[in-house]
CHARMM internal coordinates of N, CA and C (Angstrom, degrees):
IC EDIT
DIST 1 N 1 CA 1.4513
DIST 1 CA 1 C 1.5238
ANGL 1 N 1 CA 1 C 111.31
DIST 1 C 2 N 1.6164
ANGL 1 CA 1 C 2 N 110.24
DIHE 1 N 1 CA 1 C 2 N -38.52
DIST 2 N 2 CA 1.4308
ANGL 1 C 2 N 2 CA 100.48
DIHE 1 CA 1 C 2 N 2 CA 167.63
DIST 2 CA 2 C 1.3158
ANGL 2 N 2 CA 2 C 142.27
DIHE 1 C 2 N 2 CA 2 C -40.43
DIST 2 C 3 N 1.4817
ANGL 2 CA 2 C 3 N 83.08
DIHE 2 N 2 CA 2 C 3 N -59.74
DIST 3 N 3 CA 1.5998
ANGL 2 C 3 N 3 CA 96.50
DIHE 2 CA 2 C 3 N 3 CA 176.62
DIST 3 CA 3 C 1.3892
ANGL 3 N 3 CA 3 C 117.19
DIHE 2 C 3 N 3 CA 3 C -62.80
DIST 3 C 4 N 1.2554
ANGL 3 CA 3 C 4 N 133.93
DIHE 3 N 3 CA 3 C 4 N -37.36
DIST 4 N 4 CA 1.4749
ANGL 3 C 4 N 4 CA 144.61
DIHE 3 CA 3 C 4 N 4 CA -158.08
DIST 4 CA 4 C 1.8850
ANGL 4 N 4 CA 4 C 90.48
DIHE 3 C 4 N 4 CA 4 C -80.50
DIST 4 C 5 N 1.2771
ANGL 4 CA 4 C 5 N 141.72
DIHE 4 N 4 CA 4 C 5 N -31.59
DIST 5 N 5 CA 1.0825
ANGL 4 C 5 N 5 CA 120.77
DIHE 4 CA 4 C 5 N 5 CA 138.55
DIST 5 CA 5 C 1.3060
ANGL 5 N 5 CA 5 C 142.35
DIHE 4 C 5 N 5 CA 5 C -72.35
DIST 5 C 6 N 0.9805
ANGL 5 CA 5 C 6 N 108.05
DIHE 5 N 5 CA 5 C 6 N -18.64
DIST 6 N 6 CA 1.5184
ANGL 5 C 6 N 6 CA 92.43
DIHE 5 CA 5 C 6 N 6 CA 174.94
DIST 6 CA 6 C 1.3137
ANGL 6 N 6 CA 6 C 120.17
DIHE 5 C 6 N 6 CA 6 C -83.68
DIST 6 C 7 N 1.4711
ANGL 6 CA 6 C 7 N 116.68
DIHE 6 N 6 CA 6 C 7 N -23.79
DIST 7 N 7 CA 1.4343
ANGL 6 C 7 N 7 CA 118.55
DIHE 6 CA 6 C 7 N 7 CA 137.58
DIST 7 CA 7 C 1.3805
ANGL 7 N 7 CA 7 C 135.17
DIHE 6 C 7 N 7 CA 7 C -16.91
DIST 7 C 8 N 1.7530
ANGL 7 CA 7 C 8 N 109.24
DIHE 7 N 7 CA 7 C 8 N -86.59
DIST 8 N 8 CA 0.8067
ANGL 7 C 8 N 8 CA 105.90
DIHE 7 CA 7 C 8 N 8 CA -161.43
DIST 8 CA 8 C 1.4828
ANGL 8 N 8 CA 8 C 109.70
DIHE 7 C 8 N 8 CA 8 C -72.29
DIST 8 C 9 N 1.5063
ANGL 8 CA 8 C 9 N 140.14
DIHE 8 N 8 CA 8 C 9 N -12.84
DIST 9 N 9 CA 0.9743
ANGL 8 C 9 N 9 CA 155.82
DIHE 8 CA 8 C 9 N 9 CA 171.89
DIST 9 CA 9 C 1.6209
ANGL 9 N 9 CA 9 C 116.34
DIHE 8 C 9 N 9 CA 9 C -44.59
DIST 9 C 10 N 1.4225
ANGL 9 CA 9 C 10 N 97.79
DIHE 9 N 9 CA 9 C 10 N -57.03
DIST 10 N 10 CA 1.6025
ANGL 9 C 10 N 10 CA 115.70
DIHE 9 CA 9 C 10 N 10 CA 166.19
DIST 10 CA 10 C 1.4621
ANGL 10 N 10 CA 10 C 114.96
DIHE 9 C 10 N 10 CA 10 C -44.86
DIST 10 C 11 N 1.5046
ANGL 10 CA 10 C 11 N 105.27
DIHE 10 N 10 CA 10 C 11 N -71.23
DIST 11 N 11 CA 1.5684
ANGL 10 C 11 N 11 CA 110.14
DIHE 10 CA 10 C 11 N 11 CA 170.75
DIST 11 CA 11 C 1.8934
ANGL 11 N 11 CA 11 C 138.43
DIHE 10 C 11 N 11 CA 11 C -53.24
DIST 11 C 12 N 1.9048
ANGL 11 CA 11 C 12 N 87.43
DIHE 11 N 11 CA 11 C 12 N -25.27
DIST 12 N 12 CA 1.4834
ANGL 11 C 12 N 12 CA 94.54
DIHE 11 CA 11 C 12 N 12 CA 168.54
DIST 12 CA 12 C 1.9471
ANGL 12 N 12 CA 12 C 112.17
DIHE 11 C 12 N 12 CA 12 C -70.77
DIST 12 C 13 N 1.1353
ANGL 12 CA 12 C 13 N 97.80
DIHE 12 N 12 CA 12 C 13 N -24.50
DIST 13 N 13 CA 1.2373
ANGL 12 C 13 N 13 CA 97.77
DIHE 12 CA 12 C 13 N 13 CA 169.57
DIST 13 CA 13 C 1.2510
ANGL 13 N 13 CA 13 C 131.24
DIHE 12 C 13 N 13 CA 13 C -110.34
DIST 13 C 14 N 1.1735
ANGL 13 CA 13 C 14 N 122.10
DIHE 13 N 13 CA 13 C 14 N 43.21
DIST 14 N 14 CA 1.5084
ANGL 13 C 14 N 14 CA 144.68
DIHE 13 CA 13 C 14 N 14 CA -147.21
DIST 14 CA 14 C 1.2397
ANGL 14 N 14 CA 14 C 131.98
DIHE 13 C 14 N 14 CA 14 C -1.07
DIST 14 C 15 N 1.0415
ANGL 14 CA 14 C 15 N 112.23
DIHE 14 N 14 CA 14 C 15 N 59.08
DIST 15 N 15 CA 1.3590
ANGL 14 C 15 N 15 CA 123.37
DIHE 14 CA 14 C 15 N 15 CA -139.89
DIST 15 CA 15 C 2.0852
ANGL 15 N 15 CA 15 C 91.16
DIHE 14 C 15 N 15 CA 15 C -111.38
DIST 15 C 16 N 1.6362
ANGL 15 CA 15 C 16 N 119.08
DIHE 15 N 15 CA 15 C 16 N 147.41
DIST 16 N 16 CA 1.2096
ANGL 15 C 16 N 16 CA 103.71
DIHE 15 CA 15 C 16 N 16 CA 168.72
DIST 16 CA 16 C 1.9887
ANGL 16 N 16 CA 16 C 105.49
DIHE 15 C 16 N 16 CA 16 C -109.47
DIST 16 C 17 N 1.2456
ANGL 16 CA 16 C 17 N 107.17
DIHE 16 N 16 CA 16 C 17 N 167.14
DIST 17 N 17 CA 1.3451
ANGL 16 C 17 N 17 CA 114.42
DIHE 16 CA 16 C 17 N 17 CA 171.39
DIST 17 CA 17 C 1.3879
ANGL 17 N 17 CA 17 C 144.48
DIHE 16 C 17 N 17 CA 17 C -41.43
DIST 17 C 18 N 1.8011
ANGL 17 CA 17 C 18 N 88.91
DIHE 17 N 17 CA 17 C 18 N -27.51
DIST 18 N 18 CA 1.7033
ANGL 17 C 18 N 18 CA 109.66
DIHE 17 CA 17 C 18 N 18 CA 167.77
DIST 18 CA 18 C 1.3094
ANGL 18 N 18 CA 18 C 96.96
DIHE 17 C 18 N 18 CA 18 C -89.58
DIST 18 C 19 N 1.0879
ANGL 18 CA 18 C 19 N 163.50
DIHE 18 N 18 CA 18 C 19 N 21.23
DIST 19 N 19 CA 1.3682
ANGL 18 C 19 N 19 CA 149.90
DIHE 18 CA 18 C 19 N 19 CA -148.75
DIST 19 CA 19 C 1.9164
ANGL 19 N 19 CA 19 C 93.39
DIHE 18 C 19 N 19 CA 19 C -130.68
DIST 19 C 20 N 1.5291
ANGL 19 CA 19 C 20 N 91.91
DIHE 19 N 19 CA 19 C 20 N -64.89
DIST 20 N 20 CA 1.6873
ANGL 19 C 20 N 20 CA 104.39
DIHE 19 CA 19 C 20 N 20 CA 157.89
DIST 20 CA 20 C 1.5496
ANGL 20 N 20 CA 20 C 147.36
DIHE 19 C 20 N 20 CA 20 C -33.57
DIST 20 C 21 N 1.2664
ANGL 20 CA 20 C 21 N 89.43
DIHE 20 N 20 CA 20 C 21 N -51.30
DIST 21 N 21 CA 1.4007
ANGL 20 C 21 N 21 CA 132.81
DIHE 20 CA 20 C 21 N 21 CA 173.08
DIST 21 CA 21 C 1.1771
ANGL 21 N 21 CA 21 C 93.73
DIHE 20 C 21 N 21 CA 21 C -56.94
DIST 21 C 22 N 1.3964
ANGL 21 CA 21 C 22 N 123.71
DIHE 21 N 21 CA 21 C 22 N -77.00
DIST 22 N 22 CA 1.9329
ANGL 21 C 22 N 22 CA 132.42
DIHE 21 CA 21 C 22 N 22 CA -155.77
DIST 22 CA 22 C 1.9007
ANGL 22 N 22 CA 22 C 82.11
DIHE 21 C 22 N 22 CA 22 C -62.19
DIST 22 C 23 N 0.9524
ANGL 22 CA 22 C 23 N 121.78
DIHE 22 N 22 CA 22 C 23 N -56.07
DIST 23 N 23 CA 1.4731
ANGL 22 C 23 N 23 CA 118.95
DIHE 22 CA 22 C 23 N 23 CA -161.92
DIST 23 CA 23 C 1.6528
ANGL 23 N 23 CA 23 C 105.67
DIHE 22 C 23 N 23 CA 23 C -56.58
DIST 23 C 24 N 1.0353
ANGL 23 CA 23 C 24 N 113.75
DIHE 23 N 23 CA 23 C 24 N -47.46
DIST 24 N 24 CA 1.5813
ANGL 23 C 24 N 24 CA 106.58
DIHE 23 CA 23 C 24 N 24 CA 179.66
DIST 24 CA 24 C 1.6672
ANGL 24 N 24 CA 24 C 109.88
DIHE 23 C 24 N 24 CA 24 C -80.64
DIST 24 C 25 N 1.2682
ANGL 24 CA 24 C 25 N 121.86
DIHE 24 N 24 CA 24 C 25 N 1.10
DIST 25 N 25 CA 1.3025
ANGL 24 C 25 N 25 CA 121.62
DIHE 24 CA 24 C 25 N 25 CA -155.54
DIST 25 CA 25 C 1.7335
ANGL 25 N 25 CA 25 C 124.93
DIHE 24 C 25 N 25 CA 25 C 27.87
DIST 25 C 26 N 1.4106
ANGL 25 CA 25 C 26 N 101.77
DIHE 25 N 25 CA 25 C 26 N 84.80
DIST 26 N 26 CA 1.3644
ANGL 25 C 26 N 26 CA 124.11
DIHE 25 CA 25 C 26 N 26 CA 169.65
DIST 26 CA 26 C 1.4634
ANGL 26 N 26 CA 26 C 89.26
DIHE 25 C 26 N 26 CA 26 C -139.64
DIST 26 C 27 N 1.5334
ANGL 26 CA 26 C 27 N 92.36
DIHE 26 N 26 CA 26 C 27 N -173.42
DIST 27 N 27 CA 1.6283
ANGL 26 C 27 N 27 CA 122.22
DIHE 26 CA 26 C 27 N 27 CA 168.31
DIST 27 CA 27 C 1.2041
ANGL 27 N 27 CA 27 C 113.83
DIHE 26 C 27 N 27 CA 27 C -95.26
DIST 27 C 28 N 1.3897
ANGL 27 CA 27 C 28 N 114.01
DIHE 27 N 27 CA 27 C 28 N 152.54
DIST 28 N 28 CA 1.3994
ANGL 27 C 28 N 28 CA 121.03
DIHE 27 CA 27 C 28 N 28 CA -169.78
DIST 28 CA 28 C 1.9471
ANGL 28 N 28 CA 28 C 100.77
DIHE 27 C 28 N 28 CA 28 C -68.66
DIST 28 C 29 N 1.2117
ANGL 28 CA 28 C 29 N 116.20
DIHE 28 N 28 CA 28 C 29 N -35.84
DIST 29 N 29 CA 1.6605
ANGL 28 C 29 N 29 CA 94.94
DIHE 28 CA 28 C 29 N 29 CA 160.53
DIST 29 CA 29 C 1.3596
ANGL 29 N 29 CA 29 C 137.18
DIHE 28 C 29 N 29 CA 29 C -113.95
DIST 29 C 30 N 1.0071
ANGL 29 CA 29 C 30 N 89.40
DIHE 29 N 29 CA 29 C 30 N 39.29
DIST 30 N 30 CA 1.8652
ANGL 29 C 30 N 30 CA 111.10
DIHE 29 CA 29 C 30 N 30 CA 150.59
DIST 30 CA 30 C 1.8853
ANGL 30 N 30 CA 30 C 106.25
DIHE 29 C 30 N 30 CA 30 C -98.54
DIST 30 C 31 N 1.5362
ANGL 30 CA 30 C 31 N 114.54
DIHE 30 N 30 CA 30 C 31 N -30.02
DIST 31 N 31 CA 1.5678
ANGL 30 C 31 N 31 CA 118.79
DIHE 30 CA 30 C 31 N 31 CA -170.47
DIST 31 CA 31 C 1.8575
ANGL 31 N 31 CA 31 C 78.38
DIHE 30 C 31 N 31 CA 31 C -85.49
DIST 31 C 32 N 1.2990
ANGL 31 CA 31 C 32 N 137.42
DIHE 31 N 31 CA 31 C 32 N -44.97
DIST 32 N 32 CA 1.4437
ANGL 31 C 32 N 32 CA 116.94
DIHE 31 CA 31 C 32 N 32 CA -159.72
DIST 32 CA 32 C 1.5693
ANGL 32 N 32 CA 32 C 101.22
DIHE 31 C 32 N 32 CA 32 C -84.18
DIST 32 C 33 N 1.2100
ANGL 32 CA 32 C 33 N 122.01
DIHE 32 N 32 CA 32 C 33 N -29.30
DIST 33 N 33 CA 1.6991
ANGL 32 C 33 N 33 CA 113.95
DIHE 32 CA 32 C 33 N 33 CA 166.39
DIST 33 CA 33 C 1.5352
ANGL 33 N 33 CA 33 C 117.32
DIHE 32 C 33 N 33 CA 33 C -52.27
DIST 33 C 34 N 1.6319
ANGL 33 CA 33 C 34 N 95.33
DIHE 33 N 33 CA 33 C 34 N -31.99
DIST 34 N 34 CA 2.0943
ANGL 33 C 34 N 34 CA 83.14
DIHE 33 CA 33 C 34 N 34 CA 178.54
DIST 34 CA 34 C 1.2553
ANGL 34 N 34 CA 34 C 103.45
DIHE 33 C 34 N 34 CA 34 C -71.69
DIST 34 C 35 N 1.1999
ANGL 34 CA 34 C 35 N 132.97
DIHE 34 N 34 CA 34 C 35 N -58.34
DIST 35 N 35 CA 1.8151
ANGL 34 C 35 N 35 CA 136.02
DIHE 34 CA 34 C 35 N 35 CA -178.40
DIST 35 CA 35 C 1.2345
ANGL 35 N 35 CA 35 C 105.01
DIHE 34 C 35 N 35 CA 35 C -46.90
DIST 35 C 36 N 1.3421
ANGL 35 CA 35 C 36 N 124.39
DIHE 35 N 35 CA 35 C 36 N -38.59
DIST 36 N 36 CA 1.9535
ANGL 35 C 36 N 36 CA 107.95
DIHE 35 CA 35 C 36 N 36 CA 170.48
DIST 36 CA 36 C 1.2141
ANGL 36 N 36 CA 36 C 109.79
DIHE 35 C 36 N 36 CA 36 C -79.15
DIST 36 C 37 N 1.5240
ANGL 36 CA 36 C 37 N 136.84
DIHE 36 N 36 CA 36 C 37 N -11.78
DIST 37 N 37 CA 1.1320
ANGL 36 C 37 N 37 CA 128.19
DIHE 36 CA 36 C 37 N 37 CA 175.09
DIST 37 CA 37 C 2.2024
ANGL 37 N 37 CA 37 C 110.00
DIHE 36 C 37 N 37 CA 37 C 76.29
DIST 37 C 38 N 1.1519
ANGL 37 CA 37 C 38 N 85.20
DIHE 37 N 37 CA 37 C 38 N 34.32
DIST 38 N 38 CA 1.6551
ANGL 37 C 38 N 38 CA 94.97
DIHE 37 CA 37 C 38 N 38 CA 166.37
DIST 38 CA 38 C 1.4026
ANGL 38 N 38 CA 38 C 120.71
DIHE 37 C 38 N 38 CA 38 C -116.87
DIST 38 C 39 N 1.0160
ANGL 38 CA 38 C 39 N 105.76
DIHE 38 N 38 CA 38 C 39 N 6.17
DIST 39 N 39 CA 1.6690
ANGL 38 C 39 N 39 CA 121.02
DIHE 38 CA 38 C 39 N 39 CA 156.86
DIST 39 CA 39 C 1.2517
ANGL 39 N 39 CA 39 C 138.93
DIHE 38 C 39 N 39 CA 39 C -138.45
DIST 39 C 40 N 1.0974
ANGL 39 CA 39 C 40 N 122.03
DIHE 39 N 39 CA 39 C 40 N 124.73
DIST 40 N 40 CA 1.7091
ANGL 39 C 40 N 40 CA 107.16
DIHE 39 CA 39 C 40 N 40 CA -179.00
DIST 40 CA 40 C 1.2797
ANGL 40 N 40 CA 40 C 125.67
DIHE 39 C 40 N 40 CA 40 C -65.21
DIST 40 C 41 N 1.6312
ANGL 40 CA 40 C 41 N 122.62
DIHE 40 N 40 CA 40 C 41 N 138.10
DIST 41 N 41 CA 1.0839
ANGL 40 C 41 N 41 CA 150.27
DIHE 40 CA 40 C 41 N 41 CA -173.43
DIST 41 CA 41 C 2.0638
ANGL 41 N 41 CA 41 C 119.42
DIHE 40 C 41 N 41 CA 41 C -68.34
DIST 41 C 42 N 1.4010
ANGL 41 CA 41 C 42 N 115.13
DIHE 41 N 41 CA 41 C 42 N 67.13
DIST 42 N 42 CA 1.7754
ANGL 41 C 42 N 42 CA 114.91
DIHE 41 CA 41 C 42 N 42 CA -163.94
DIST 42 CA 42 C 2.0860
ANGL 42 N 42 CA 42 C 91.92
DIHE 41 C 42 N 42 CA 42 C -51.75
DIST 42 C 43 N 1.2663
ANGL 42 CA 42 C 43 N 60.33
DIHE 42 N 42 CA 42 C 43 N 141.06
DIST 43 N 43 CA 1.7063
ANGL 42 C 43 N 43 CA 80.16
DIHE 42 CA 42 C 43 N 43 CA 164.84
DIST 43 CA 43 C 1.1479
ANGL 43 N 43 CA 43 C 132.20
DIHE 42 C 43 N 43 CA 43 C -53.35
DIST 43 C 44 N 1.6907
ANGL 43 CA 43 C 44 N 118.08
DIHE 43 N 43 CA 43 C 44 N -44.50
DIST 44 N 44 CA 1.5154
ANGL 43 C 44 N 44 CA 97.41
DIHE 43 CA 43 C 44 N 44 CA 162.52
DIST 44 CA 44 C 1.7426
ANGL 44 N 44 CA 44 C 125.17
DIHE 43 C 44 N 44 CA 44 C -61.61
DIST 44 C 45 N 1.4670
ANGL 44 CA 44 C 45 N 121.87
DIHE 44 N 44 CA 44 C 45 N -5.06
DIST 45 N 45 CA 1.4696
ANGL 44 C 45 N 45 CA 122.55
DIHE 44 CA 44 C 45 N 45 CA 179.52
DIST 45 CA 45 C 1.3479
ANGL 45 N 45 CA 45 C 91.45
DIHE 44 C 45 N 45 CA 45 C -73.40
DIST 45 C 46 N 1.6897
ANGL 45 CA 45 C 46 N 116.08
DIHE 45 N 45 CA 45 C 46 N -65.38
DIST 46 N 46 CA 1.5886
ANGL 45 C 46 N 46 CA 124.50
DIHE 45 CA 45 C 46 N 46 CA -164.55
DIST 46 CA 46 C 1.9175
ANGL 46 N 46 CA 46 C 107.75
DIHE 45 C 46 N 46 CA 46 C -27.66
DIST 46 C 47 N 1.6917
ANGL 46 CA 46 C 47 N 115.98
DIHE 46 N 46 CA 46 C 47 N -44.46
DIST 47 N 47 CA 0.8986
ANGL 46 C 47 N 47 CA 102.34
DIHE 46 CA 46 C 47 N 47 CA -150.88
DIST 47 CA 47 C 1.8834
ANGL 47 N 47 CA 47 C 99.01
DIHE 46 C 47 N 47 CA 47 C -100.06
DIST 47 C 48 N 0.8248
ANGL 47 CA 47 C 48 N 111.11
DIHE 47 N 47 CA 47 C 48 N -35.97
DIST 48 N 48 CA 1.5343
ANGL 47 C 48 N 48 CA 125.64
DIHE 47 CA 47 C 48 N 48 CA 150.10
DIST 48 CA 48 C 1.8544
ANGL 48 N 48 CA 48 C 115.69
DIHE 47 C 48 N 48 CA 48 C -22.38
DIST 48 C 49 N 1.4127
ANGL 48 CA 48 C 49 N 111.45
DIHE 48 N 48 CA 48 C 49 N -39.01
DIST 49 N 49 CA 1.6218
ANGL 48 C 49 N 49 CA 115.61
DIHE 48 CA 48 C 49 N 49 CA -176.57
DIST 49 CA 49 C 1.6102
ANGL 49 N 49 CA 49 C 96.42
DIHE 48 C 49 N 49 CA 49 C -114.14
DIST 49 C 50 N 1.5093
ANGL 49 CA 49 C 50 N 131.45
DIHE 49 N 49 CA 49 C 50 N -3.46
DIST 50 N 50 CA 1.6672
ANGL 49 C 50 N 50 CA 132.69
DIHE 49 CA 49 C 50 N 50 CA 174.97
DIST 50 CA 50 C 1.4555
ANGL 50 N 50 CA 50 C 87.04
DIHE 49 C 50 N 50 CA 50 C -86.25
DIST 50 C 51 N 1.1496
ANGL 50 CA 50 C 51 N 145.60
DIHE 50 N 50 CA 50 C 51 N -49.41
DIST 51 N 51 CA 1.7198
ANGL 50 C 51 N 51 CA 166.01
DIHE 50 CA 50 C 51 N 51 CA -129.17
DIST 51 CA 51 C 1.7574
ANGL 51 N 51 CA 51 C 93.45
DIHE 50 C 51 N 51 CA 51 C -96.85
DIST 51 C 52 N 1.6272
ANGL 51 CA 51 C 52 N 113.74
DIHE 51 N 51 CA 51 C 52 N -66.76
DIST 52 N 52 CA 1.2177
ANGL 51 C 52 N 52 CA 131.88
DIHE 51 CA 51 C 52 N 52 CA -172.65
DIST 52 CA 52 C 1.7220
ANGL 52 N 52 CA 52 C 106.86
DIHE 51 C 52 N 52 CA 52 C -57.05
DIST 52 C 53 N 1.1122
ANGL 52 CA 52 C 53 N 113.22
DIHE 52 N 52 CA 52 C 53 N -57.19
DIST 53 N 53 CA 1.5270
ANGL 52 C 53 N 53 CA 120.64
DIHE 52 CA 52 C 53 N 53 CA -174.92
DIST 53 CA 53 C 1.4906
ANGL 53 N 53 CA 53 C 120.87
DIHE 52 C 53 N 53 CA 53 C -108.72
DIST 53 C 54 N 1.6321
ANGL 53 CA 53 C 54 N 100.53
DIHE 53 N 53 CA 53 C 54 N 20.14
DIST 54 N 54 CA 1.2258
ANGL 53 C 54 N 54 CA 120.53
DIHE 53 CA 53 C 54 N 54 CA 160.20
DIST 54 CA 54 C 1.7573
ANGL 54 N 54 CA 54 C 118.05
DIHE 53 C 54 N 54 CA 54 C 54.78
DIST 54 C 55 N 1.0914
ANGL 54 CA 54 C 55 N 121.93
DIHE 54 N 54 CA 54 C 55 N 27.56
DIST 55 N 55 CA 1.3288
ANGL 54 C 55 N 55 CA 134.78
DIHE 54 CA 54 C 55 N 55 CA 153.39
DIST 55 CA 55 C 1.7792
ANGL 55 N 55 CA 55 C 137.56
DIHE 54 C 55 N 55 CA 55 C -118.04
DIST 55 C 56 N 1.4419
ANGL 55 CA 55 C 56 N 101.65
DIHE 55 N 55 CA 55 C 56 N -163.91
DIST 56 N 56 CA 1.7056
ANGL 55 C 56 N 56 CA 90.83
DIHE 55 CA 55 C 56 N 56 CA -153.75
DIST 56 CA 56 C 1.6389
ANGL 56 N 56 CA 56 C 94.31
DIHE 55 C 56 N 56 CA 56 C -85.47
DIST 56 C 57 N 1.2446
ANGL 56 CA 56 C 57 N 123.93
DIHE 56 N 56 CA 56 C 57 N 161.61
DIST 57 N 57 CA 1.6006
ANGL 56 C 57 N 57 CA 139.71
DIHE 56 CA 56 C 57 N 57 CA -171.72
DIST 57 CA 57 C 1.7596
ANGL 57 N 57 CA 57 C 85.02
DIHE 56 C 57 N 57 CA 57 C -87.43
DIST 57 C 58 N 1.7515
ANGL 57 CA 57 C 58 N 137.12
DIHE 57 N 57 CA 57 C 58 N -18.40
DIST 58 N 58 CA 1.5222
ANGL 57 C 58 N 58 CA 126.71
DIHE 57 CA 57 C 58 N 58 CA -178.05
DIST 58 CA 58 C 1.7780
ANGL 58 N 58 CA 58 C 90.23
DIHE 57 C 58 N 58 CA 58 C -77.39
DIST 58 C 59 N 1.2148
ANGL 58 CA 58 C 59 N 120.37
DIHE 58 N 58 CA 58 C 59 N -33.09
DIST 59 N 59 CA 1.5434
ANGL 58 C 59 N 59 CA 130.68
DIHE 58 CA 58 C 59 N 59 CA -173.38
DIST 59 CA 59 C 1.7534
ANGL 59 N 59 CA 59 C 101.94
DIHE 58 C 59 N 59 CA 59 C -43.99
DIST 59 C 60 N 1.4450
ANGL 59 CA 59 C 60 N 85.52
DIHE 59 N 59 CA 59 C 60 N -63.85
DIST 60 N 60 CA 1.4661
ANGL 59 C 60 N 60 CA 114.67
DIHE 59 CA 59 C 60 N 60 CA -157.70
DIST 60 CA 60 C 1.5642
ANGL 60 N 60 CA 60 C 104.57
DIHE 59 C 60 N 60 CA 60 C -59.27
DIST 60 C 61 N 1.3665
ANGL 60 CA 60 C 61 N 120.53
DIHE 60 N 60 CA 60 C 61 N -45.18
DIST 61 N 61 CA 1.5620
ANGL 60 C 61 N 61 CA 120.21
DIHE 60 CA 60 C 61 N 61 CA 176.50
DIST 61 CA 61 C 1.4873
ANGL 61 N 61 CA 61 C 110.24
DIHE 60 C 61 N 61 CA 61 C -91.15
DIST 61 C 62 N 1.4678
ANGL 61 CA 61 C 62 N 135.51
DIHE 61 N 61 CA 61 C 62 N 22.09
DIST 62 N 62 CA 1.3223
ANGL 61 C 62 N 62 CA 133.00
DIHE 61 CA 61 C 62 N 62 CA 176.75
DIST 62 CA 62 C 1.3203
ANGL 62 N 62 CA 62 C 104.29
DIHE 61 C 62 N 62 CA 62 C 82.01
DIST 62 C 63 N 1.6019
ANGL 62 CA 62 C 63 N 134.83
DIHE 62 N 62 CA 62 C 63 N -6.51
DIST 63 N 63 CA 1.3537
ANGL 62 C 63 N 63 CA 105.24
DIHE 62 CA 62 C 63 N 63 CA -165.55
DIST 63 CA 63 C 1.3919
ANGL 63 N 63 CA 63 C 94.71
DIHE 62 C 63 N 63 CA 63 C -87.71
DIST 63 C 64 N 1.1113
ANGL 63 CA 63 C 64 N 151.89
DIHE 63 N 63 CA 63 C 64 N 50.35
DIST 64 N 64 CA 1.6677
ANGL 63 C 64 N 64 CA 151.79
DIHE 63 CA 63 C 64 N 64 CA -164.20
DIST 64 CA 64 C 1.7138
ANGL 64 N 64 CA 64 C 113.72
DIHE 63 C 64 N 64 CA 64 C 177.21
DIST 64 C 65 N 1.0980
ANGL 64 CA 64 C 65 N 101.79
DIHE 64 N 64 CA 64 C 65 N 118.52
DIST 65 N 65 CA 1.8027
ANGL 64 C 65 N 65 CA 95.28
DIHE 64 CA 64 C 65 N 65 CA 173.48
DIST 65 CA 65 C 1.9905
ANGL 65 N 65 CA 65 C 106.86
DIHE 64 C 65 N 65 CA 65 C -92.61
DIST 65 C 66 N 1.5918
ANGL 65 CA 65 C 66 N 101.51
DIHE 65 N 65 CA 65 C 66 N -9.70
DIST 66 N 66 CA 1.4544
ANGL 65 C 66 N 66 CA 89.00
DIHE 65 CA 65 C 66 N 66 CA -176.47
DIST 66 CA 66 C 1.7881
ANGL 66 N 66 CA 66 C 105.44
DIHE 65 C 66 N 66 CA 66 C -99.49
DIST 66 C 67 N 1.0170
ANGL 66 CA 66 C 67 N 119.18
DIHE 66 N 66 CA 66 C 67 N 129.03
DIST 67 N 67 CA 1.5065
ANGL 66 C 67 N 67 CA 120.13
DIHE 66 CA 66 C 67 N 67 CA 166.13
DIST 67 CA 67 C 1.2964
ANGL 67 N 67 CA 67 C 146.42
DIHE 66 C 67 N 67 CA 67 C -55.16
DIST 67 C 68 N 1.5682
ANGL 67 CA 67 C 68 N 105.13
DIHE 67 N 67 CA 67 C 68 N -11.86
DIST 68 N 68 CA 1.1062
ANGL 67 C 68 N 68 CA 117.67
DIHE 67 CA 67 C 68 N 68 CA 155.19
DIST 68 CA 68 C 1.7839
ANGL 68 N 68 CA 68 C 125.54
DIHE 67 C 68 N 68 CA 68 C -122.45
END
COOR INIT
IC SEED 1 N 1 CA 1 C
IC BUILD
């Protein structure tokens, strides 16, 4: 569920993977391992992409359907 938002989140805002990536400072596949969900997501990223796309970090891990 994580990943499948932060996905689609990216794309609602048309945003590409390198774009993300430079913003959190990682690599673009370390940013595409979080969206497949083959790596875990550290907390300072979690709050870094709640901050970026301006909603709640409960959003961001499924425990919340509202975004703010």
């Amino acid at each position: 569920m994580v990943f499948e938002n932060i996905r689609n989140l990216r794309e609602d805002h048309d945003k590409v993977q390198t774009e993300l990536a430079e913003y959190l400072n990682v690599k673009q596949t370390t940013y595409s391992k979080y969206e497949l969900g083959k790596i875990n997501i550290p907390i300072d990223i979690f709050i870094k992409l709640a901050d970026y796309y301006d909603v709640t970090i409960d959003y961001l891990v499924g425990r919340s359907k509202d975004k703010k």
